[in-house]
C-alpha positions in Angstrom: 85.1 175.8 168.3 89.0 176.0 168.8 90.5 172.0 168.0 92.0 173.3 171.8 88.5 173.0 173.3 87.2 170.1 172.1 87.1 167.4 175.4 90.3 165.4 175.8 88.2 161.6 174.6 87.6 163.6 171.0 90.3 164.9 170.5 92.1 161.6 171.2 90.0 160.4 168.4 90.8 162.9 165.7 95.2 162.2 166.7 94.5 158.8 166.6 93.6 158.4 162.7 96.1 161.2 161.9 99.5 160.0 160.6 102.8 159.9 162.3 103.9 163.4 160.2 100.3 164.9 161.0 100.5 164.0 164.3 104.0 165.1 164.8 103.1 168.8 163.3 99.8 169.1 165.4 102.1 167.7 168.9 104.2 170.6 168.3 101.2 173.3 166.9 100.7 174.3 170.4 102.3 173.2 173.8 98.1 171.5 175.2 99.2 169.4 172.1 102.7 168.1 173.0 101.4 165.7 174.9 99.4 163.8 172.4 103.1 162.1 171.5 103.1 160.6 175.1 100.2 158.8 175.3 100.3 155.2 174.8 97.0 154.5 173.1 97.7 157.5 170.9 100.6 156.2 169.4 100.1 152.8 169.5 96.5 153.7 167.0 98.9 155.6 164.8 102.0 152.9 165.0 99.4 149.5 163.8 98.3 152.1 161.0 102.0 151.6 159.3 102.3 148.5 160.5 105.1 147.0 158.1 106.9 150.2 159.2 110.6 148.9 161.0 109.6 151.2 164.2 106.5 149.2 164.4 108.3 145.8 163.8 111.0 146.6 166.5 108.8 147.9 169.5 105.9 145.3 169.1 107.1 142.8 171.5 108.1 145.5 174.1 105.1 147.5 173.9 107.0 150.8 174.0 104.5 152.2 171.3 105.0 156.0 172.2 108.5 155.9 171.9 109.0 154.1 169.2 106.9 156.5 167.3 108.5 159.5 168.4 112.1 158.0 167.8 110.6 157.0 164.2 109.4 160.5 163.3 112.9 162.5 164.5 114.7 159.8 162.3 112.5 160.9 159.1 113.3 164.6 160.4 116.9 163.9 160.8 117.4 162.8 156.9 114.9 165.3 155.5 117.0 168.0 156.9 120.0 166.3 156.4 120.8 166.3 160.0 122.7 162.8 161.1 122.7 161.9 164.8 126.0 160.0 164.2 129.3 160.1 161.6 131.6 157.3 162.5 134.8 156.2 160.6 134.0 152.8 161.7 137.4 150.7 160.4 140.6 152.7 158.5 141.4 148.8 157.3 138.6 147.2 155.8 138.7 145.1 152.8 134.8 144.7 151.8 132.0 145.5 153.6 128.2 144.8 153.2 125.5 147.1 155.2 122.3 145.1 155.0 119.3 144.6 157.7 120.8 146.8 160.4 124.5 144.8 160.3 127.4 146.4 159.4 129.6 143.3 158.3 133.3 143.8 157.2 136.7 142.1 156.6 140.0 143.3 158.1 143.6 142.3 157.5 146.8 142.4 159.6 149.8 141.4 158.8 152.0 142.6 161.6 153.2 142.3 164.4 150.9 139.4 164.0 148.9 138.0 161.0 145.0 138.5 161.5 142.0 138.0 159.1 138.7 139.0 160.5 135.4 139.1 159.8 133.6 141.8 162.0 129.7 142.4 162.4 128.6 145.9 164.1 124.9 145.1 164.9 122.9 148.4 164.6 119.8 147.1 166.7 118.9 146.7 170.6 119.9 148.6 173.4 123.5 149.2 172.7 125.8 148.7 169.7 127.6 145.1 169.5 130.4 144.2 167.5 131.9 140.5 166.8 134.8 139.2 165.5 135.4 136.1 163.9 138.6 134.5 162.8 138.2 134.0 159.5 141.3 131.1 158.9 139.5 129.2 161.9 136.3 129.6 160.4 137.3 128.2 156.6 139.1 125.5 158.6 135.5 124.1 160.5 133.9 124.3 157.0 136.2 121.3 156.1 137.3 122.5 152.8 139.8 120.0 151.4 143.5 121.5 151.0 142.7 125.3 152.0 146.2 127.1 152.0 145.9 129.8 154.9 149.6 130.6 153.4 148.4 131.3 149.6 146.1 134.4 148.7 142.3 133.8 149.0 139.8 135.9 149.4 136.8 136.3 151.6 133.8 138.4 151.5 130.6 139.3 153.2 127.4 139.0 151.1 124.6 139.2 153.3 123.2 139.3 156.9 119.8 138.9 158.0 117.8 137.7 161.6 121.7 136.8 163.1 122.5 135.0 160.0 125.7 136.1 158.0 126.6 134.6 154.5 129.9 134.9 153.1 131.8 133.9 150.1 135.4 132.1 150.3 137.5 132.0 146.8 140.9 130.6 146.2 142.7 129.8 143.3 144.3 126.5 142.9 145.5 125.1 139.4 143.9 124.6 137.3 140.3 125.5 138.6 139.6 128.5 141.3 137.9 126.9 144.4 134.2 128.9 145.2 132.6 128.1 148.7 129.3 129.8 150.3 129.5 130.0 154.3 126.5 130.1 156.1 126.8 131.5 159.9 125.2 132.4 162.7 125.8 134.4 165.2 122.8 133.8 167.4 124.1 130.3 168.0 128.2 131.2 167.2 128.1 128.3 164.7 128.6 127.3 161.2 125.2 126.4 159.5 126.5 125.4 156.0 129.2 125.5 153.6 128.1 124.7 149.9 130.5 124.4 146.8 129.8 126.7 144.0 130.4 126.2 140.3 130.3 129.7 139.7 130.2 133.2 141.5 129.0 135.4 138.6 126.8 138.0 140.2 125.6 136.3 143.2 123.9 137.3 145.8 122.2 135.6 149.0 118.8 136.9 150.6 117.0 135.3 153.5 114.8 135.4 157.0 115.1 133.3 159.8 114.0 130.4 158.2 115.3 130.3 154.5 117.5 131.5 152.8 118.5 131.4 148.9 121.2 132.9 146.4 121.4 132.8 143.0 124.2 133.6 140.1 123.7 134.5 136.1 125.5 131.6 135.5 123.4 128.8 133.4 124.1 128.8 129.9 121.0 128.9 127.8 120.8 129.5 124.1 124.4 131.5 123.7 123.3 133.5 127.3 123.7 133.2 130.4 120.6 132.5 132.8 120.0 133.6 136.6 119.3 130.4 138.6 118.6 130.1 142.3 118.8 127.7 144.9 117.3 127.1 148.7 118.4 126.1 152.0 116.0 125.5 155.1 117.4 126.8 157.9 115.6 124.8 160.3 116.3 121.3 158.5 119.7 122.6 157.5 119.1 121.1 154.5 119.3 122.3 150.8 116.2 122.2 148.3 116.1 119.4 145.9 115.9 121.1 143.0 117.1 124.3 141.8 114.9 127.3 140.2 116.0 128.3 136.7 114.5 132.1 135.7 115.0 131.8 131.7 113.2 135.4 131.1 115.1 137.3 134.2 117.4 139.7 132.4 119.7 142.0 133.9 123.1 142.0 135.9 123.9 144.7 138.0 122.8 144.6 141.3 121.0 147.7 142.7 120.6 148.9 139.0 118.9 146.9 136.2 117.9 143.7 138.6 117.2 143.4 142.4 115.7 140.6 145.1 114.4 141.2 148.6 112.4 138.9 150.8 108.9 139.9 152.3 106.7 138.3 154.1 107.0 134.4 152.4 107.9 135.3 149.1 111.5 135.8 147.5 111.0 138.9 144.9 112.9 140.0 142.1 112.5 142.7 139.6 114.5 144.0 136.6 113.8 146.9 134.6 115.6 145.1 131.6 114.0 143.3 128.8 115.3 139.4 127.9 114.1 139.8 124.2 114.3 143.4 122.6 111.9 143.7 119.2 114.2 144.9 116.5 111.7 145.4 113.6 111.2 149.0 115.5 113.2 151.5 115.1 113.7 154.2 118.5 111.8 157.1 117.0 109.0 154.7 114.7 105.5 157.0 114.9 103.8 153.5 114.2 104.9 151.3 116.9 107.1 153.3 120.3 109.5 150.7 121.8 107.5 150.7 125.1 109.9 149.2 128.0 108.3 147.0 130.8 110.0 145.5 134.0 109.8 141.9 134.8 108.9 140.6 138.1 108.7 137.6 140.0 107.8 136.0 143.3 108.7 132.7 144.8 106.9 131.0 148.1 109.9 130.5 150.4 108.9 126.8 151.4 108.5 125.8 147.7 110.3 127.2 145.3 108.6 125.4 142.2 105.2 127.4 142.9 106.7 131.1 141.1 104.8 133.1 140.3 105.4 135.8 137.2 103.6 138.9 136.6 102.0 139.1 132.9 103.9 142.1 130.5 100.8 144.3 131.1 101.1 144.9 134.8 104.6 146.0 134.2 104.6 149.1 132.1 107.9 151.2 132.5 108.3 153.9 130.2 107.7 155.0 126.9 110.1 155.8 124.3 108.6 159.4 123.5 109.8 160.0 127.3 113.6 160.9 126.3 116.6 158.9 126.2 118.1 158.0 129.8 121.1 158.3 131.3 121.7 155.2 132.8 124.7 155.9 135.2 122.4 157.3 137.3 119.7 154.2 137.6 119.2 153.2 140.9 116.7 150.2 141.4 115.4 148.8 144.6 111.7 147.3 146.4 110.1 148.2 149.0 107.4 147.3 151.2 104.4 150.2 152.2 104.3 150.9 155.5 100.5 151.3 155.8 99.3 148.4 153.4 102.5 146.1 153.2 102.2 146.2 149.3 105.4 145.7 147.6 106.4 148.6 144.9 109.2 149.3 142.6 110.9 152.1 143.1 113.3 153.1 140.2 115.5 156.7 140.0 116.6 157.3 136.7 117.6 160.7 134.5 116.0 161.2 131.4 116.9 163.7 128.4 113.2 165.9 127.8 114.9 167.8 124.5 117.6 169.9 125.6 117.5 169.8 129.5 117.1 166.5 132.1 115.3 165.5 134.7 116.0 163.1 137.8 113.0 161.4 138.8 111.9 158.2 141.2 109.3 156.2 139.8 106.7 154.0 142.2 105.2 151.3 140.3 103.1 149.2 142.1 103.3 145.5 142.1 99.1 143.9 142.1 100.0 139.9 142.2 96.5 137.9 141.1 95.0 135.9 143.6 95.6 132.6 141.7 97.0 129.3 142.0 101.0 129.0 142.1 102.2 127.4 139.0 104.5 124.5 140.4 105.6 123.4 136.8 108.1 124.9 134.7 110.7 127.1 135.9 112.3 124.8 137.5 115.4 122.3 135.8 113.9 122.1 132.1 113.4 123.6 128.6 111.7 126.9 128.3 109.2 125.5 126.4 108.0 123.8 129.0 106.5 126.3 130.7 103.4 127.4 131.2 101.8 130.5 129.3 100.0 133.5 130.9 96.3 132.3 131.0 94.6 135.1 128.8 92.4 136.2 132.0 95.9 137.9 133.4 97.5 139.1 130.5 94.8 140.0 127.4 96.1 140.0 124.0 95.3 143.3 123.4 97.4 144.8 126.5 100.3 142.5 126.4 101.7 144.0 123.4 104.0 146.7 122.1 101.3 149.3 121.8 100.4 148.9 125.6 100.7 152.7 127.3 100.6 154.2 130.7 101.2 157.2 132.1 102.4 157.5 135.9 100.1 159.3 138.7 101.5 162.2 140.2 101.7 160.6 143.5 103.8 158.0 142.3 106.6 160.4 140.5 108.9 162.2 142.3 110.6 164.5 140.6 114.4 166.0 141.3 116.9 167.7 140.1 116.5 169.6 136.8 119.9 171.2 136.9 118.5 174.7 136.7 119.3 174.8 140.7 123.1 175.8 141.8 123.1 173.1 144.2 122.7 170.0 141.6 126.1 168.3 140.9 126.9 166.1 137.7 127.3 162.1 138.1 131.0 162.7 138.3 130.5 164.2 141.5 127.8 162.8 142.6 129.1 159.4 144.2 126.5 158.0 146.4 123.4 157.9 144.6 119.9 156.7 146.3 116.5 157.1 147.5 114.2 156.5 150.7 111.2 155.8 150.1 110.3 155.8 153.7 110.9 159.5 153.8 110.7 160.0 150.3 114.1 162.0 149.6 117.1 161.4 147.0 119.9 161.0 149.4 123.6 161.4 147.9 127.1 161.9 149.2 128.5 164.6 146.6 131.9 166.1 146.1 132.7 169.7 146.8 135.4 172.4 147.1 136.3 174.7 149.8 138.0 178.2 148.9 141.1 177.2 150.9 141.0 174.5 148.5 140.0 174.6 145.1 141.3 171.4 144.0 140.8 169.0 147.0 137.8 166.3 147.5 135.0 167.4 149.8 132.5 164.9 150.7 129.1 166.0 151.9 125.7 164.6 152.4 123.1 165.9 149.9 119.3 164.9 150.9 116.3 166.7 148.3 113.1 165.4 150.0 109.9 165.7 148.5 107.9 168.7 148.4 104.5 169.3 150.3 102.7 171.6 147.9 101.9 170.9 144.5 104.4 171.5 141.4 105.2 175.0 140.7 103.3 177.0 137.7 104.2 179.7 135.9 101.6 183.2 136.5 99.4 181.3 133.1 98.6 178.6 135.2 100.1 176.1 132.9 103.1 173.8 133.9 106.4 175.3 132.7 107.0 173.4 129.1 110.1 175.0 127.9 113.6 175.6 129.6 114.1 178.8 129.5 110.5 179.1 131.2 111.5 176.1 134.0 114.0 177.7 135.2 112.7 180.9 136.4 110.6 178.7 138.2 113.2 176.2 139.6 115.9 178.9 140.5 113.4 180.2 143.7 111.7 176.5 144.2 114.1 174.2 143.4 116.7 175.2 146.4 114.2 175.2 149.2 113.8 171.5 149.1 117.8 171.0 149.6 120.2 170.1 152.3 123.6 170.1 152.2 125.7 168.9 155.7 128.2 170.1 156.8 126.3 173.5 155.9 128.6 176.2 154.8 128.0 180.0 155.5 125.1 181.3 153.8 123.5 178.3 152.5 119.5 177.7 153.0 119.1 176.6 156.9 122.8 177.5 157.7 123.7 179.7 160.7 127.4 180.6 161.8 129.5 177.8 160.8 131.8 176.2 164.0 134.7 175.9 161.8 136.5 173.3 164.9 133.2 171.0 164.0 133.1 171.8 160.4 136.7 170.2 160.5 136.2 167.2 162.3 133.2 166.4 159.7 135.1 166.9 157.2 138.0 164.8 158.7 135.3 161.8 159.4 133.6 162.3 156.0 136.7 162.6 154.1 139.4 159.9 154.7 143.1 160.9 153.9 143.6 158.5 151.1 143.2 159.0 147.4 139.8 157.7 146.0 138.3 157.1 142.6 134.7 155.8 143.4 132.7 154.9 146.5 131.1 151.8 147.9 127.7 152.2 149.8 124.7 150.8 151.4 121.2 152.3 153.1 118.6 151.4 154.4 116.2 153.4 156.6 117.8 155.1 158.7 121.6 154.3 158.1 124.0 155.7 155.5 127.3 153.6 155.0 130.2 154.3 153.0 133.6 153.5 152.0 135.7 155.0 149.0 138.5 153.3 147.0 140.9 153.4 144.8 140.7 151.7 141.2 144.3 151.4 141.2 144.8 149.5 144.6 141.3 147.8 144.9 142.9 145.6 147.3 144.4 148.4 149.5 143.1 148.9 153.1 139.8 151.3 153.5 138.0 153.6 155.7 134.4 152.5 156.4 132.3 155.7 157.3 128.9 155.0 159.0 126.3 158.5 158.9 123.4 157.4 161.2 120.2 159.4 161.4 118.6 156.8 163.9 118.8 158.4 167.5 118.2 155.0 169.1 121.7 153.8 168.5 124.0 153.9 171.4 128.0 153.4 171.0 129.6 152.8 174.0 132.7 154.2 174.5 132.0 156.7 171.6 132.8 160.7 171.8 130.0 162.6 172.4 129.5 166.1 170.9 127.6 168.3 173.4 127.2 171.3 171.5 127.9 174.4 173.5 131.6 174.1 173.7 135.0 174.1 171.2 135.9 170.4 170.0 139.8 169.4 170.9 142.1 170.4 168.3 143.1 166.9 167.6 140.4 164.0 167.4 143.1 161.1 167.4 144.1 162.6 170.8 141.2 162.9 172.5 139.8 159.5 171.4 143.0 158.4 173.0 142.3 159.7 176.4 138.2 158.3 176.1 140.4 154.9 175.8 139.9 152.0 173.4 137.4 149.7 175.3 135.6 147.1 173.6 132.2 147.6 171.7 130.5 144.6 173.1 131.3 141.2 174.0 130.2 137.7 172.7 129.8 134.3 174.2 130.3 131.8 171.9 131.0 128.0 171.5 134.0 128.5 169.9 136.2 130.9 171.5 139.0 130.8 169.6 137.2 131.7 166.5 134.9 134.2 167.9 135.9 136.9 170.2 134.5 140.1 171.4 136.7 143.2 169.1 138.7 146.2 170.7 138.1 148.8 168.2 138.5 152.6 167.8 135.5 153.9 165.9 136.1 157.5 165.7 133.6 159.9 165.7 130.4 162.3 166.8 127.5 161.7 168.4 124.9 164.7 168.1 122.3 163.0 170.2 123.2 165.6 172.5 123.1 168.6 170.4 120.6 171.2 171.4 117.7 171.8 168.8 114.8 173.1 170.4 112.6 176.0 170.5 112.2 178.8 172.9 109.5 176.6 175.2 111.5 173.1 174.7 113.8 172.4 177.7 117.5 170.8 177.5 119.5 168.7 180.0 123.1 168.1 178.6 125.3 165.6 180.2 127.9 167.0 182.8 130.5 165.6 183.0 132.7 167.5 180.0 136.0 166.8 178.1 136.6 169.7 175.6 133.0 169.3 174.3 132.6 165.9 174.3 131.1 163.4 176.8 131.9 160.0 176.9 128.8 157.7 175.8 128.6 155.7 178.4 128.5 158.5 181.2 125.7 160.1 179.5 122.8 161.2 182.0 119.5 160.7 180.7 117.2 163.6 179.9 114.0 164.6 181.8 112.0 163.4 179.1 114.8 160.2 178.1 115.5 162.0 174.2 116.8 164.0 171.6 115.4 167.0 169.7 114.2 166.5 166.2 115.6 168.9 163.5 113.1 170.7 161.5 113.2 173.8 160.0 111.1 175.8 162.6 110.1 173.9 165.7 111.2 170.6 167.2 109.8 169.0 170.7 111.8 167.3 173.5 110.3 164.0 173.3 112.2 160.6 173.8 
């Protein structure tokens, strides 16, 4: 019997175990199917099954289960076919930025025709994009730091937002000591939570949820080193933890690379994939004993820091040293929660040297914390000798050792370039290096040429997602050992699971370039002024990114947002429709759509906070046609040389956007 003639109750049955990717290639199998991604109970069944998934976190209260899953799946579509819904030159004079938790927050500086310093916040979440601005002079002044100098240099940086809570960092020099300051904010409430002196910035960074939130710096000397220790603030009591929480094992410095921290659930985590202690007795290549690398991990209840919790050596395994040197410009280190289970994984991308070729690879190793009782003694102020050993139930002699050896499952590797394909690019042009584990794809912002011009910068999004079917073999049936061998394979694999946007003229999944749109990207992607390296941040569904110069690292920047999330709305923000030739100049038309404010904000302090009159320049595709033959369209009408303003959009028949896939999309929104 045809799946088409089974009765309506079964086969509601069968899509409600399927996943949101299944479900999504059965809805769009067949038009009887397409409705399967309307109905409510449908997609709610599918939704609670990845529960810790963000479209599941942001539609539970308003019950809105079938849209949120259809706008989840077009956003995993959107950056596995490198397809953005948005590319925004948010700010052409930021100072530092930070992209966390759906908040864009950056600094801005005027100093004519009247003196400004602002701290802006772009909130990526709701109905419609907000932006605030906050004085930052006024702000420093209701922190009631003694003798701050508005006239001397100082700076002032975002570190981190989370649940409507900003953290920044204030620094000014004064002789003969520099004066540190952490400034809590909310801008829920549009007031100051907290402002804490700081002995030393070194490293820090600030993580928290709507009821705690800690940082931490490398900054307490221990034995000729320097150790990371970390303190707590409840947000409800506005009051700061008692005691501090000293980590004397955590090595590691670089955020993002060798160490990281996130917050799940109740528990503060941190990981590094560096080593406090290195054995020396061993040498690299010793056949007796490999130098074996394991991460370290921790975990810390939010409401009591003493009670950490540190997994033994032997849950930890990394990598052997028979797996090849690694080149560790490319390391990229980060956790992440499952969607379906909520377990938290590491998820590390490094390159590694198998004899005379390399391989990029993300590794997935899975973090299993014992059900035991929370040491509460120990790590907190005090010698290291005080603390308390792994009990031998948790971490066995004989696996807690330099001999211990794993080797990773195939569904936890996923492997990259080799550069056998023509469309890998070397670190020196790669410049925005990450991975989403969501959607499991590399995603990088890589520099190119043009053949009008062989010597300029050309930014463009790169996105390798993962493949379906198993690993290539060669006509033997054995996996491809040897270079020469790997690469006949890679050269007609390898390509098929690439993306490159803007898509030139004969590239996979390219059709007749618009060369007026190809040119505004390029003018949004690329900024005008001379760059070294880049700045970024990502999360799920948002790319942001800003280059700079190593020369002027204080100079003014462009901030350039690439969203794949076709939720977001920016009012006041030029729509690309499609079917018709951009204006020649984007300045000019952006001009004539006006300069209205983003949003507005009510706050108790209106001189400090005020809604922001921006120009963000950019292109919405929300309203680009990507359908199929049987999939209907409904564009906005009212026109201006191919773009719409946002705000006079007309909803579609079915209130969406197409997803991009390589075949077939649906009209569902």
């Amino acid at each position: 019997m045809s799946l088409s003639q089974v009765p309506s109750e079964i086969l509601r049955l069968i899509a409600a175990n399927l996943g949101p990717d299944d479900l999504f290639h059965l809805a769009i199998s067949s038009p009887q199917f397409e409705h399967i991604m309307y109905d409510p109970v449908i997609c709610r069944k599918v939704l609670e099954s990845i529960k810790f998934s963000s479209g599941y976190r942001q539609e539970r209260e308003t019950g809105k289960y079938a849209k949120a899953l259809r706008r989840l799946i077009k956003r995993r579509e959107a950056l596995q076919m490198a397809r953005p819904f948005h590319v925004l030159e948010v700010s052409s004079e930021a100072l530092h930025f930070t992209y966390t938790n759906g908040a864009l927050c950056y600094t801005t500086k005027q100093l004519s025709p009247v003196y400004e310093h602002r701290l802006r916040t772009l909130t990526l979440e709701g109905p419609s994009v907000e932006e605030v601005s906050i004085d930052v002079p006024n702000l420093i002044k209701d922190c009631d730091i003694p003798h701050f100098e508005e006239t001397r240099p100082y700076q002032f940086r975002p570190l981190y937002h989370a649940d409507g809570i900003v953290s920044c960092l204030y620094e000014q020099k004064k002789s003969p000591t520099t004066v540190r300051w952490l400034i809590i904010y909310s801008l829920k409430e549009g007031k100051l939570l907290n402002a804490r002196p700081l002995l030393s910035t070194a490293n820090i960074f600030v993580r928290n949820n709507c009821q705690y939130l800690y940082y931490g710096t490398k900054s307490y000397p221990a034995q000729g080193q320097r150790r990371w220790v970390i303190e707590g603030f409840s947000l409800k009591d506005l009051e700061w933890f008692p005691r501090r929480t000293i980590l004397w094992d955590l090595a590691g410095a670089e955020m993002g690379s060798t160490i990281c921290f996130e917050i799940f659930g109740n528990h503060l985590y941190g990981v590094s994939s560096q080593e406090l202690a290195e054995a020396e007795e061993y040498e690299w290549d010793s056949p007796g004993h490999p130098i074996d690398s394991f991460y370290y991990a921790f975990r810390l209840p939010l409401r009591d820091p003493g009670g950490i919790q540190i997994l033994p050596r032997s849950a930890l395994w990394r990598r052997g040293a028979t797996d090849g040197p690694i080149d560790d410009r490319w390391n990229h280190l980060q956790i992440a929660q499952d969607e379906k289970s909520g377990q938290v994984s590491i998820f590390e991308t490094r390159k590694e040297w198998l004899s005379s070729w390399s391989r990029r690879t993300c590794y997935r190793k899975q973090l299993c914390w014992p059900s035991v009782p929370e040491s509460t003694d120990g790590h907190t102020d005090g010698h290291p000798d005080d603390r308390p050993e792994d009990s031998e139930d948790e971490c066995p002699d004989n696996l807690d050792s330099m001999a211990h050896y794993e080797s990773a499952s195939e569904n936890s590797v996923h492997r990259g370039d080799t550069g056998f394909s023509s469309s890998t690019f070397d670190f020196r042009n790669t410049l925005v290096r990450s991975y989403n584990p969501s959607c499991q794809a590399f995603i990088d912002i890589v520099s190119t040429t043009t053949a009008a011009s062989p010597t300029a910068k050309r930014l463009r999004l790169r996105v390798r997602r993962r493949p379906q079917e198993p690993c290539p073999t060669s006509e033997s049936g054995h996996m491809p050992s040897s270079p020469t061998e790997l690469a006949d394979v890679a050269n007609d694999s390898e390509d098929q699971y690439v993306r490159l946007w803007p898509a030139d003229e004969g590239e996979q999944g390219s059709k007749l370039p618009d060369q007026s749109l190809d040119h505004y990207c390029d003018e949004l992607l690329n900024p005008e002024a001379p760059f070294d390296e880049v700045d970024w941040a990502m999360d799920e569904s948002v790319l942001v990114y800003s280059p700079k110069s190593l020369n002027h690292p204080d100079e003014p920047r462009s901030i350039i947002l690439v969203s794949f999330d076709p939720g977001l709305h920016f009012p006041k923000q030029c729509h690309w429709v499609g079917s018709s030739t951009p204006p020649v100049s984007m300045s000019y038309q952006l001009s004539k759509v006006g300069n209205a404010p983003l949003g507005s904000s009510t706050t108790m302090n209106e001189e400090m906070v005020a809604p922001h009159s921006s120009k963000i320049l950019g292109l919405d595709f929300t309203g680009e046609s990507r359908q199929i033959a049987r999939a209907s369209t409904s564009t906005p009408k009212a026109s201006l040389n191919g773009f719409t303003a946002f705000t006079a959009r007309k909803k579609p028949r079915l209130e969406g956007v197409f997803i991009p896939t390589n075949a077939a999309s649906i009209h569902c929104g």
